[in-house]
C-alpha positions as CSV (number, residue, x, y, z in Angstrom):
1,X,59.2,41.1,5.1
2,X,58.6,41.4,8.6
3,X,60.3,39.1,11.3
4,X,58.0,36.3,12.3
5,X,55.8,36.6,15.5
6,X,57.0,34.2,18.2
7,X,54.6,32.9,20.7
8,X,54.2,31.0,24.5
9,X,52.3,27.8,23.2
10,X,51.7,24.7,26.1
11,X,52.6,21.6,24.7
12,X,51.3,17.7,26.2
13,X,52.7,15.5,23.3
14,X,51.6,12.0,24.8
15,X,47.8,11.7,25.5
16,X,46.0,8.0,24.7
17,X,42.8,6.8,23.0
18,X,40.5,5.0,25.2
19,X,38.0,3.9,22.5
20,X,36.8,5.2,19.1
21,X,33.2,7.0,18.8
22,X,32.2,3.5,17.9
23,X,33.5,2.2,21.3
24,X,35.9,0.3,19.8
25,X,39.2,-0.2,22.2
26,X,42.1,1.0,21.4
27,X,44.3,1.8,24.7
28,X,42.7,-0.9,27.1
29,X,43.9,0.8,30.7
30,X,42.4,4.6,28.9
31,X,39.6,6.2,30.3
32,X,36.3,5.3,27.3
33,X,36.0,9.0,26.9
34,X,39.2,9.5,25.7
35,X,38.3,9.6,22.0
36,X,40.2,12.3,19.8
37,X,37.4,14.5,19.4
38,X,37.2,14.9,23.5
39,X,40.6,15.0,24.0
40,X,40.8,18.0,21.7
41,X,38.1,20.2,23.4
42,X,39.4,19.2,26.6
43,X,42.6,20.8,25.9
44,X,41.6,23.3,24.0
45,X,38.4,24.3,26.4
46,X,39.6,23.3,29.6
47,X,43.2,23.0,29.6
48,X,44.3,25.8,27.6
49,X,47.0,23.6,26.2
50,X,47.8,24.5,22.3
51,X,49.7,21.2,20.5
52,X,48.8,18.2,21.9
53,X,50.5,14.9,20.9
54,X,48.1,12.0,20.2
55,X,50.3,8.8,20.2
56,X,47.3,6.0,18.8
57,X,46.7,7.8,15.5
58,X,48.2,4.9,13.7
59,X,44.9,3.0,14.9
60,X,42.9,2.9,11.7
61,X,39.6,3.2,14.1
62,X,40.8,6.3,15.0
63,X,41.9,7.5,11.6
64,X,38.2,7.1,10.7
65,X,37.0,9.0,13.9
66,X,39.3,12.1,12.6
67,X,38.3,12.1,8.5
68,X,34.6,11.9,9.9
69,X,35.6,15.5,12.0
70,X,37.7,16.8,9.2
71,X,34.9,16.4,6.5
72,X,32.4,17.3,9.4
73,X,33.9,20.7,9.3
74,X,34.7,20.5,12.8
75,X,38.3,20.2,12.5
76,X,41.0,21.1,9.6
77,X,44.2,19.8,8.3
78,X,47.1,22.5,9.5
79,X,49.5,23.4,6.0
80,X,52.2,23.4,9.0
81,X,51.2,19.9,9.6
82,X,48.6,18.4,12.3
83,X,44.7,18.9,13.2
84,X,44.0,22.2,13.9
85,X,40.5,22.3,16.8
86,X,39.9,25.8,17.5
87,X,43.0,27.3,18.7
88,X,44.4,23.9,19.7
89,X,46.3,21.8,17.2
90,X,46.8,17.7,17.8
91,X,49.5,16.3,16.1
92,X,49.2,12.5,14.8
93,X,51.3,10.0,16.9
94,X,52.1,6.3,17.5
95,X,53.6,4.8,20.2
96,X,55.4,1.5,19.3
97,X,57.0,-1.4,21.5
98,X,60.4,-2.7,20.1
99,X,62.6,-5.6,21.5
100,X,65.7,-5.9,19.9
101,X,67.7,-9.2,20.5
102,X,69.2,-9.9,24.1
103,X,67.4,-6.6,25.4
104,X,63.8,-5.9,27.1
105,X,61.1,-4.0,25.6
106,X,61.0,-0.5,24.7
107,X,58.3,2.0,23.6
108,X,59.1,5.1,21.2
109,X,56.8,7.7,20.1
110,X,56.9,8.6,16.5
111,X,55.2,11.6,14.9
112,X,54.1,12.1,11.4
113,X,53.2,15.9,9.6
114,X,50.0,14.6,7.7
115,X,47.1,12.0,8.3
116,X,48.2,10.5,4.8
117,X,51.7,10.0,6.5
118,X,50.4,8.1,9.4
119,X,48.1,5.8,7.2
120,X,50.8,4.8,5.0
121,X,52.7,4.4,8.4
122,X,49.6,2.3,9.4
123,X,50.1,-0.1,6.3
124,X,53.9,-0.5,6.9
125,X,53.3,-1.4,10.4
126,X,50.4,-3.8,9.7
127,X,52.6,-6.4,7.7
128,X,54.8,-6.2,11.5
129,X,52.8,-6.3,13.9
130,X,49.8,-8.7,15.1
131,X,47.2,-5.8,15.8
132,X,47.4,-2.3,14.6
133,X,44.3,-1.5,16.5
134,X,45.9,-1.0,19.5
135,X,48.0,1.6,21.3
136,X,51.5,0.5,22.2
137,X,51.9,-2.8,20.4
138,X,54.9,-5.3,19.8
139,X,56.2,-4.1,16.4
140,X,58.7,-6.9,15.4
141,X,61.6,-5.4,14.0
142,X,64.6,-4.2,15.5
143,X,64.8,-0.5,16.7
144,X,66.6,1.2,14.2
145,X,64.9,-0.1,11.4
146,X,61.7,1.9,13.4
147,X,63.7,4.9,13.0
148,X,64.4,4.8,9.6
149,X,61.5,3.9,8.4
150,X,59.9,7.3,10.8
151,X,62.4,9.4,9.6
152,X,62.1,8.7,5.8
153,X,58.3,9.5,6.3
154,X,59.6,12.8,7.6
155,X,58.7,12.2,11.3
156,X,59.9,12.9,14.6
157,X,61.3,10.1,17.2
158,X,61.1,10.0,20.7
159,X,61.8,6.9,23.0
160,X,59.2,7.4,25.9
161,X,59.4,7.7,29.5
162,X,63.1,6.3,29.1
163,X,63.9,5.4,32.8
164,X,60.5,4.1,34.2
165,X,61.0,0.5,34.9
166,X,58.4,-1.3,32.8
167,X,59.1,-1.1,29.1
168,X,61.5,2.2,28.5
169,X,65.1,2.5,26.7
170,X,66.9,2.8,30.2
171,X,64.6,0.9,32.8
172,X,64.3,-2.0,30.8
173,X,66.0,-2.4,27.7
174,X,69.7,-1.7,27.9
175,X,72.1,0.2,29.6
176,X,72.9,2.0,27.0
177,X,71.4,4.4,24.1
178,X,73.4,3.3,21.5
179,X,72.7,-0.5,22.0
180,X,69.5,-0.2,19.9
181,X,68.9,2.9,18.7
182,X,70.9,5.4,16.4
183,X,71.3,8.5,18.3
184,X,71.7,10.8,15.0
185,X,67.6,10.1,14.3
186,X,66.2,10.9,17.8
187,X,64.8,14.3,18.3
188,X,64.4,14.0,21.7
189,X,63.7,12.2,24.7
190,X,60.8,11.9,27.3
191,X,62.2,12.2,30.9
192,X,58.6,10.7,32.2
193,X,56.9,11.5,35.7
194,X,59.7,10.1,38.2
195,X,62.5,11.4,36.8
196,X,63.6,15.4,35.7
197,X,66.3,17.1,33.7
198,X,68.8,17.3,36.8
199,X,68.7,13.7,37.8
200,X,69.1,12.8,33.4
201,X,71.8,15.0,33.3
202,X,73.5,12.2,35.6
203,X,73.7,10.3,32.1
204,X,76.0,10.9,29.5
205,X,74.1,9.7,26.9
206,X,71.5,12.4,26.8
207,X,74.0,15.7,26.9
208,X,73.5,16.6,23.5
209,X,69.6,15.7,23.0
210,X,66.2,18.0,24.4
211,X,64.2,16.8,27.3
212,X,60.2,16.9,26.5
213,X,57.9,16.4,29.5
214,X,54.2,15.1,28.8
215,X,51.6,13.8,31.2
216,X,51.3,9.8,29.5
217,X,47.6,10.8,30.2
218,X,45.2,7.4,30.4
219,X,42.5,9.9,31.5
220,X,41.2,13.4,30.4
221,X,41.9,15.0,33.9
222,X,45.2,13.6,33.2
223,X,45.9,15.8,30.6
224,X,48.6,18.5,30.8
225,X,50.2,17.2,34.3
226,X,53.4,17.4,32.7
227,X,54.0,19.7,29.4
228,X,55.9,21.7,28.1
229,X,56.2,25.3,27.1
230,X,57.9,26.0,23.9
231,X,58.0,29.3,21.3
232,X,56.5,28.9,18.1
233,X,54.9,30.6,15.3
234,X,52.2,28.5,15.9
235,X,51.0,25.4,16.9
236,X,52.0,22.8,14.0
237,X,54.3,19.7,13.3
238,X,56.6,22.0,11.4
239,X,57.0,24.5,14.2
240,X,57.4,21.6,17.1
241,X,60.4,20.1,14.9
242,X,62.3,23.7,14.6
243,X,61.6,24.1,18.5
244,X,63.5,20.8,19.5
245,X,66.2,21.6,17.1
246,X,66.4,25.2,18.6
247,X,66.6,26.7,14.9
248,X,64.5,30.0,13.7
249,X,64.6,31.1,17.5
250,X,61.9,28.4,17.9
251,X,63.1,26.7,21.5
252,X,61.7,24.2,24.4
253,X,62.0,27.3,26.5
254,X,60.8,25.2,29.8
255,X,59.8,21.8,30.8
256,X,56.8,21.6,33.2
257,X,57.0,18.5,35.3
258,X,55.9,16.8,38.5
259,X,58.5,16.6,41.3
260,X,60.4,13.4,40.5
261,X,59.2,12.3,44.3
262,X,55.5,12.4,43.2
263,X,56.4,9.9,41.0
264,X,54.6,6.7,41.0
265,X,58.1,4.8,40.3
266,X,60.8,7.1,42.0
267,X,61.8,4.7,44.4
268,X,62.6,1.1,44.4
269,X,59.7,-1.1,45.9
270,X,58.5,-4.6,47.2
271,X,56.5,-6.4,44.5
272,X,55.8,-8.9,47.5
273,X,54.0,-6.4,50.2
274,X,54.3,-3.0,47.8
275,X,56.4,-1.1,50.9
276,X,58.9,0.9,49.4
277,X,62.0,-0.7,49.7
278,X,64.3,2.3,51.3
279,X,66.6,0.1,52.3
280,X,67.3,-4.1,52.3
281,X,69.0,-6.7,54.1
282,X,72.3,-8.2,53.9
283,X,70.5,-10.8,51.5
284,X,68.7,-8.2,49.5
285,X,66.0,-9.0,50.7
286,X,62.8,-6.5,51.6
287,X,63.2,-5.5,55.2
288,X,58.8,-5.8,55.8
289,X,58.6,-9.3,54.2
290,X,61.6,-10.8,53.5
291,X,61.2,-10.9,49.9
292,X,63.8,-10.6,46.9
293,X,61.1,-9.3,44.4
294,X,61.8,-5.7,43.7
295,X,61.3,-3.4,41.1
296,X,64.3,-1.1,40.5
297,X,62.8,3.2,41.1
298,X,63.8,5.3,38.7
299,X,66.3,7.1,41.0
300,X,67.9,3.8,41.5
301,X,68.4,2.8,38.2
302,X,70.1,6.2,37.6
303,X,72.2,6.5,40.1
304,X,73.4,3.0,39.2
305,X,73.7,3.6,35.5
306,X,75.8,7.4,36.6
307,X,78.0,5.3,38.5
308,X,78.7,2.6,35.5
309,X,79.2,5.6,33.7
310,X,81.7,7.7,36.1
311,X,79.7,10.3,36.4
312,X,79.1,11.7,40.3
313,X,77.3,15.4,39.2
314,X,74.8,16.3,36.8
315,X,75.7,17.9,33.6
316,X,73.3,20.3,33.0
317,X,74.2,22.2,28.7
318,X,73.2,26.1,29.3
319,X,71.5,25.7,26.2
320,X,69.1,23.0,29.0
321,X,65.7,24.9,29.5
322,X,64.6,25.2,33.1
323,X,62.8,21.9,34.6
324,X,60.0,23.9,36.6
325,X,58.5,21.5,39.4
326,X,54.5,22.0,38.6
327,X,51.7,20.4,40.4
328,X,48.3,19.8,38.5
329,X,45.2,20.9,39.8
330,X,44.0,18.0,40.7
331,X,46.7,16.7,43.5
332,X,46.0,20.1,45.6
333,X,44.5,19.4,48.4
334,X,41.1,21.2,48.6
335,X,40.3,21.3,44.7
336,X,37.7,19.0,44.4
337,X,35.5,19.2,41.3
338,X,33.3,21.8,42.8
339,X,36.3,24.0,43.3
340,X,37.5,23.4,39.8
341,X,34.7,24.2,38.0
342,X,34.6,27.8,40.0
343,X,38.5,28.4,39.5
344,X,37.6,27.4,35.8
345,X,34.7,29.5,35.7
346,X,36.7,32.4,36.7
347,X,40.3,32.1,35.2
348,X,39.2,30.3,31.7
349,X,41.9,27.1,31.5
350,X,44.2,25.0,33.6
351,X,47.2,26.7,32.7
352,X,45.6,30.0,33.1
353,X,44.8,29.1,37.0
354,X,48.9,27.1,37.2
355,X,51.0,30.3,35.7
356,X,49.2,33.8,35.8
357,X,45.6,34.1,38.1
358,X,46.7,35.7,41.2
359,X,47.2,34.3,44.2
360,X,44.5,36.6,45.7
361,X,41.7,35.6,43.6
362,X,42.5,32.2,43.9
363,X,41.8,32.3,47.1
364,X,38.7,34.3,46.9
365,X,37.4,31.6,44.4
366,X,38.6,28.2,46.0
367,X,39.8,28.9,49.7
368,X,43.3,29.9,51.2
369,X,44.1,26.3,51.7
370,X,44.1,25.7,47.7
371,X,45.9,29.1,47.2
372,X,48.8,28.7,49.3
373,X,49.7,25.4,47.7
374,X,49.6,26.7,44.2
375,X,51.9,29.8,45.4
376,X,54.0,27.2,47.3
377,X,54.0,25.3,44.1
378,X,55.2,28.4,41.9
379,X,58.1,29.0,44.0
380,X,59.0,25.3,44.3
381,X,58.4,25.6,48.3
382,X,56.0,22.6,48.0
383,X,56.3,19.5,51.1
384,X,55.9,16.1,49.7
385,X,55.8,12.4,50.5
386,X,57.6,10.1,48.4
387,X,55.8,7.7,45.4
388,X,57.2,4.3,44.5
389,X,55.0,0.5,44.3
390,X,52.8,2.3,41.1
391,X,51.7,4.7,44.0
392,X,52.0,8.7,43.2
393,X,53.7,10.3,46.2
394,X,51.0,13.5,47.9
395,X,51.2,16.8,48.6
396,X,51.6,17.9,51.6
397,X,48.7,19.9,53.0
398,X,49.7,23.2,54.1
């Protein structure tokens, strides 16, 4: 028997519902045409992304949206575990608030191999929590008990964007990864968009587990602004599972992220005025109002959690894949929709137009302007202003 075929595959494993066909809500700040069905053929049309990871597929409106496409014909179960949509395969996700005792809330992802797994998932959840319905609910049991009960059902678990200051593992709920959770049943953790794997590496904590980068997308053009590349047989739940555990020569081979600065929560701000708060007064106060209402940036809250720690450099394993800085389409300056529907037109997807078009016929198709950025963004040569106040930070025009 021959050895197994390896391939590139694009992975964006945290993507919202807005609402079911029906209209039903499920994720309240999603776009409304964020339903699974569009999701999929915007990835798999547009994007040119191959697993995508749906995190409100515990929502029993939307369980009923996917067994309408699967008996439609339209879509098909994967043996390997998922929903398989043309060449794109959507894996079935939940994302799950938890606040243990004497902490602040935390969401987790969890992943589940089969549609039958996530309903039964569904009915535990139901009997703990007060609306299944919607994405990212209070589920009232402490954390670890989550991650048994995912675990047993043969899932994955992945705390989300674990240093952003509303409602992640380090911005908000402890200071520490063992406080809550048991660090044996994580499979990974999501650096989110203001942080990357350098400025993690800063916590000891997170040596031994794998980084995964996904866009938290609320809206389709959202989609695939942070992902990650990984080497599979093919897109399933089976495959993602040997690629975070680097087993079968399946590997997270590179993490596609924004630069931490573009971040909407890199740096500390002013809740008062919304100025970023670069630096305070004796008092700690805001320097533009006078104000002591501040939310902690991401940076901050590392470098403060690195020092509590005693650790002054990054620890980077060499086993870490690369953390490539890469700017979506739609912060360039000069691609408006016009100008993406011609580089699409020409190039096929997203990723097609981010890693391989030439820079040449970029420019041919959308303007130098356009075409120097994504060649400055390749080679990480990029000028940008600083996000912070729920604000992303820009790219400089060139």
């Amino acid at each position: 028997m021959g050895a197994v075929k390896l391939e590139r595959v694009f992975a964006d494993l945290h993507l919202h519902i807005g609402r079911t066909e029906s209209g039903e809500p499920v994720k309240i700040s999603g776009s409304r045409d964020l339903t699974f069905r569009n999701i999929a053929h915007e990835a798999a049309i547009r994007k040119g992304i191959g697993l995508l990871g749906v995190i409100d597929c515990h929502s029993p409106g939307v369980q009923k949206d996917i067994i309408r496409l699967l008996d439609s014909g339209e879509m098909a179960e994967v043996p390997g575990g998922g929903i398989r949509y043309r060449d794109t395969t959507i894996l079935l996700g939940a994302e799950i608030e938890v606040r243990d005792e004497g902490c602040g809330p935390a969401h987790h992802l969890a992943y589940l191999p089969t549609l039958a797994d996530m309903t039964q998932f569904t009915t535990w959840m139901a009997c703990h929590m007060k609306n299944v319905n919607l994405s990212s609910q209070r589920l009232y049991v402490p954390a670890r008990l989550l991650q048994e009960e995912v675990k047993s059902r043969g899932g994955l678990f992945i705390p989300a964007h674990i240093f952003t200051p509303h409602k992640s593992l380090f911005g908000s709920c402890s200071d520490q990864l063992d406080q809550t959770l048991d660090p044996a049943l994580i499979d990974a953790v999501e650096l989110g968009l203001s942080s990357d794997s350098r400025m993690a590496g800063l916590i000891p904590d997170l040596d031994k587990l794998p980084f995964v980068t996904n866009s938290d997308a609320h809206s389709l053009g959202k989609i695939g602004r942070e992902y990650n590349e990984l080497l599979l047989a093919e897109p399933s739940f089976a495959e993602l599972a040997l690629a975070l555990r680097g087993e079968s020569g399946r590997a997270i081979t590179a993490n596609y992220g924004l630069n931490p600065v573009l971040g909407k929560y890199h740096r500390t701000y002013c809740v008062n005025c919304g100025e970023l708060a670069e630096e305070t007064n004796a008092a700690g106060r805001c320097v533009h109002c006078g104000s002591p209402k501040q939310v902690r940036g991401v940076m901050d809250r590392i470098e403060q959690l690195a020092a509590q720690a005693g650790r002054e450099k990054p620890f980077v394993p060499e086993n870490r894949p690369p953390y490539v800085y890469q700017v979506p389409l739609e912060f360039i300056p000069g691609v408006g929709k016009r100008a993406m529907d011609k580089l699409l037109a020409r190039f096929g997807t997203e990723m097609q137009i981010l890693h391989d078009a030439p820079i040449t016929d970029i420019a041919e198709t959308a303007g130098e302007a356009a075409a120097e950025v994504i060649a400055a963004s390749r080679t990480g040569k990029l000028v940008l202003q600083a996000g912070g106040g729920g604000r992303y930070g820009r790219v400089a025009k060139p």
